[in-house]
Every structure is written in C-alpha cells, then in structure tokens.
C-alpha positions, 0 to 999 in steps of 0.5 A: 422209116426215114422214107415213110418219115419223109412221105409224111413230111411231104403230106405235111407241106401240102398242108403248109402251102395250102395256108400259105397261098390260099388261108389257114382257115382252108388249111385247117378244114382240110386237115380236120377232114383229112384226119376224119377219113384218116380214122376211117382209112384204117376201119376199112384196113382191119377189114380188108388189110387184116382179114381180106373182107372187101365190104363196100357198106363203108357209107351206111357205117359213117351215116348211122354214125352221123344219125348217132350225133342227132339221136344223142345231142340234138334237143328232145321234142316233147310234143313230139313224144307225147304225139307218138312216142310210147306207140313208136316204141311199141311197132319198133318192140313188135317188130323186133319180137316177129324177127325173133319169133321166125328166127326161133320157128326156124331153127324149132321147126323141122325143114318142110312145108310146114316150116315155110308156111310158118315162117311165111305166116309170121313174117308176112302177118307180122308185117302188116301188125307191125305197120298197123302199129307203127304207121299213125305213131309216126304220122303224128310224130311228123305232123307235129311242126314239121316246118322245124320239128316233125322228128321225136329229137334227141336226148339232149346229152354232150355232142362227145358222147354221140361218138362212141355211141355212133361206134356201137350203131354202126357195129350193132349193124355190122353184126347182123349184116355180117351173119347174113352175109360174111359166108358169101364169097368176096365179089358178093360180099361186095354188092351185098354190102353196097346194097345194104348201106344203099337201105340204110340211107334211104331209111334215113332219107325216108323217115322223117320222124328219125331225123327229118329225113333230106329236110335235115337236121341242123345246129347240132351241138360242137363237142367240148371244149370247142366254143362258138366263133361267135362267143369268142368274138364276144370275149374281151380275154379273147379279143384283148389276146387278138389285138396284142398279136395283132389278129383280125378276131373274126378270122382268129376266132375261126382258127381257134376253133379248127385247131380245137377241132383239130386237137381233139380229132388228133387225140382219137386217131392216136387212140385208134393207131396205138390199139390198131398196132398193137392188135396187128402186131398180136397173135391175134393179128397175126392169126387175122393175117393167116386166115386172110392169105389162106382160109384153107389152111387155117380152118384145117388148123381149127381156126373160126374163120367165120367167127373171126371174119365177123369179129374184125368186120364189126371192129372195123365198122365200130371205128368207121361209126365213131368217124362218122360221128366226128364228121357230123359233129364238126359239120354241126348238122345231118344231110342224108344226101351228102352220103354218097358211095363216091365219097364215103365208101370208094374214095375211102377204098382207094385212100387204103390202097394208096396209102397201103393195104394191111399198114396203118401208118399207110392208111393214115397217108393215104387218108390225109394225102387223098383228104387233101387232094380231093377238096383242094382240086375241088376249090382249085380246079374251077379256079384253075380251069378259069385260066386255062380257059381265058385265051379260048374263044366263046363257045360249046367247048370253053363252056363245057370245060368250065362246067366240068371244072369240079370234076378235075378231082375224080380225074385227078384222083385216077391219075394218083391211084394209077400212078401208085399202082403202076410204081408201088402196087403194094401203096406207098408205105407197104404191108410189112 
C-alpha cells in the first residue's frame, strides 16, 4: 500500500512541477487528459486484465465515442433533414432488414448450394437497393451548405448526456464485433479488431453527412456546469474575485475551467474504479480471471467462455466509448484524423502494461504517469532539442534533430516501457 501510495504521489509531483516551471494552464490540460486515458486504461484492463482478450479496436471504441457528442449535442440542421432525412432513415432501416433477412435464410436453410445462392441473392441485391436508397439522400444531405453544414446535425440535448450515449455506441459495437470475431484465437482476435476500428474510422472520415467527415465538426457544446472563459471575463462577481487575489482574469478564467474539467472527470474515474473493483473482487471477477488463465479448465467445469468473453469485451468498449466521449467534449470539436492506432489503441496498450495488467489502480498509474509523459515530451522535446543543438555547426545532421525533436516522445516512451518490463514485468502496481 505505501509503495503504491508513493508511486502515485510521485505521479502526483510531476503534475506539480510541470505548474511550477512551465503554467498550470499546461499543468491542468495534462491532467484532464491524463484522467481521460485514465478511464480508458481500465476499459482496456477488463479485457485483457480480466479475461485475457488482446483487442486492438481500442480506437474505433473512443471514435464512436466522439461521434456520440456530435449526433447528441450539436445543433439539428433542419434543411438538412428536410433534404434527406426521412429517406436516409429509410436505406439505413433497408439496410438493416437485408442484414437480417441473410441472417434468418442462414440459420432456416439447410447447408448447400442452395443456401449460398440465397444468401449471395440477398446480400449482393440487397446491396445495390440499399445504395439505390440511400445514395441521393445522402447526396442532398451533403449539398445543403457544405461550407458550414452539409451533415444532418444533432439533437440539440446536453453535452453530459453524449457520454453515456458514447458508452451504448461503442458497446452496440463491440457486441457485434464480438459475435463475429471473439472465437478466433488471440493473435487474430488482434488484427481483427485493429482492422474494424480502421473501418469505423474511414466511415467516419468518409460520411460527410454524419459528421462532416475530416472537414470536422467544431463548437460543440462544454458539458454542465463548465462555462465559456469568455463569459467568465464578462462577469463582474468573477473579475471582482480575480482582482481581490490579485489574478490576471484571462488566465484565471482558463484554469477555472480546466479545474471544472478536472472536477467532473475525477467524479466519473471514481464511479469507473469503485464498480471496476468491486466487479473484480466478485465471484464474477474471479470466475473472469479462472477463464483468463485457463479456458480449458473452466469450460470443463460448465463456464461460457464465449458468452463471458463477450460480456467483458462489450464492458470494457462501453468505458472506452464514455471516455471518448469526455475527450470530444473537452476538446469542443470532432477530427476523425487525430485518431490514430499510435495514440488511442497502442499507447493505451502500453499505459496498461505500465502501469500493471489485471490492477485498476495500476491502469490508472499507468494512464496518468504516460498521459504526462507523452504531452510534455511533446512540448518539451523540441524545446529541449533546441539546446542540445545550439553548440552544433549548421548542417544536415543539426537539422534533422531539430526536425525529429517531436518524435523524442515515442522514443522516450520505449525507454519507459523497457525499463518496466525489464524491472517490473508484471508493471508497477502489479496484479494481486
């Protein structure tokens, strides 16, 4: 307890330091997001702490979280709607009912040529129905305005609401991925995933009427009660309280926002550790740990480990959704490109690791110690590179290390994790 105790405190003076020596503005942005991926540290640590699952889809989990916030909070589009809307609505229902209807021809039919021909009948004509429907709905959707529209909008309904909204697309999603895919074995599980969350992206990226594809989607609204530093600036209770500290209100007016931020972000990874630990330390959680360290064993004592794999994968997408969503939300706007495997799937892989596999506590470590580590080297590094440079001659070499400055944190992040897995395989708050 007290080593775990002081490897949080340490964690803690990071945060400190950074404030002190550069701004708390810098301080508190780091912290936000090292809370965010926090949350998502320990979605990914019910699926591979708990049951064993190595899933790589961790990205299309926080993107349809994201795409949760737009469809939830942004402003309707009424032109839009009358454009396309119902007809939309219609190829989306079409398109749905084919799924279903190979699905039932399927399990009806008896195994055969027949069956194939069928299926290929409704799947391929279905298609192209589907398409036929769906295509000029979506085209009149995306002509409306398209400079500063040209997507159907959302429902105009409170930012907090978008997150557990995000929790509900991403686990909708996780469901069906995993019927398809939980079966296969760990290495193909992998690619499976990494490849599906790749198609969730570029539907994304490709849709303009969803969400304005990689044009993106800005000034999305902040959840309650976090206000506009702009109205805050505005408010003479709020400036009257700056001047008697003896604060610039610009800047406190940023921080006051970030410490909201900060408040409300605490409140959720709280909720998430609390049932995290007390779903581990059940029966539940323990038979979850019997099937992870032998599937064998505990299907011949009459265990679903299908049934249960899928349970936890759809939990631990369900937490990764909601964080997505916090992480849209803060950022007030939707860019398909910013998801990246690097940052929302693999750095998330290796904050688990860190931090230990299997403990919650060690995913949150891991989450804010790499949370930190990863922006500061980011802001630091090219700083930092300027110096070491300053006594080199012009030339190719002084060039290409102030060019390759940004990337000192993939670098550093290497070292980090072979340092932990070379002194604490088992991360640094281990599995109990």
């Amino acid at each position: 307890m007290k080593r775990n105790l002081s490897l949080f405190a340490a964690v803690g003076v990071l945060f400190l330091l950074t404030g002190m020596f550069q701004s708390w503005n810098l301080a508190l942005q780091i912290l936000n997001i090292g809370v965010i991926s926090a949350i998502m540290a320990l979605g990914v640590n019910m699926q591979w702490g708990y049951a064993g699952l190595f899933s790589t889809g961790i990205m299309g989990s926080v993107a349809l979280g994201g795409l949760a916030v737009v469809i939830v909070s942004s402003k309707p589009v009424p032109e839009a709607w009358a454009a396309g809307g119902p007809r939309l609505l219609l190829g989306l229902g079409f398109g749905i009912a084919v799924l279903f209807a190979a699905i039932f021809a399927h399990r009806k039919m008896k195994p055969g040529r027949a069956r194939g021909w069928t299926l290929a009948a409704i799947l391929i004509g279905g298609f192209f129905a589907y398409r036929a429907i769906f295509d000029p709905a979506a085209d009149a959707i995306e002509a409306f305005n398209p400079a500063t529209a040209g997507n159907i909008g959302g429902l105009g309904l409170p930012s907090l609401l978008a997150w557990p909204v995000g929790g509900l697309f991403a686990g909708l999603a996780a469901w069906a991925i995993g019927k398809a895919v939980l079966g296969l074995r760990s290495d193909y599980l992998a690619i499976a995933t990494l490849g599906i969350a790749e198609i969730v992206l570029a539907v994304m990226k490709n849709e303009d009427w969803l969400a304005r594809g990689v044009k993106n989607i800005i000034d999305l609204p902040r959840p309650w009660p976090v206000p506009y530093e702009v109205d805050l600036q505005k408010s003479a209770k709020f400036l009257t309280l700056t001047s008697d500290w003896g604060l610039d209100a610009t800047q406190a007016s940023t921080i006051f926002v970030k410490l909201l931020y900060l408040l409300i972000f605490t409140v959720v990874l709280l909720a998430v550790i609390f049932l995290s630990e007390r779903a581990l330390n059940s029966p539940w959680g323990r038979m979850m740990r019997a099937i992870r360290d032998n599937e064998v064993a505990a299907s011949a004592m009459g265990k679903d480990v299908t049934a249960r794999h899928l349970q936890i994968f759809v939990i631990g997408s369900v937490v990764v959704g909601i964080a997505g969503a916090m992480l849209t939300s803060m950022e007030g706007q939707l860019t398909p490109n910013s998801y990246t495997p690097l940052r929302f799937t693999f750095l998330i892989w290796v904050m688990v690791i860190v931090g230990g596999s299997g403990n919650n506590w060690g995913a949150v470590l891991g989450g804010l110690l790499l949370g930190w580590l990863w922006l500061i080297v980011e802001n630091a590094g090219p700083v930092a590179m300027g110096y070491i440079t300053m006594p080199m001659p012009d030339g190719l070499l002084k060039d290409h290390l102030i060019t390759a400055a940004p990337h000192l944190r993939l670098v550093t992040l290497g070292l980090v994790l072979l340092l932990v897995l070379r002194f604490s395989p088992k991360g640094l708050i281990p599995e109990k």
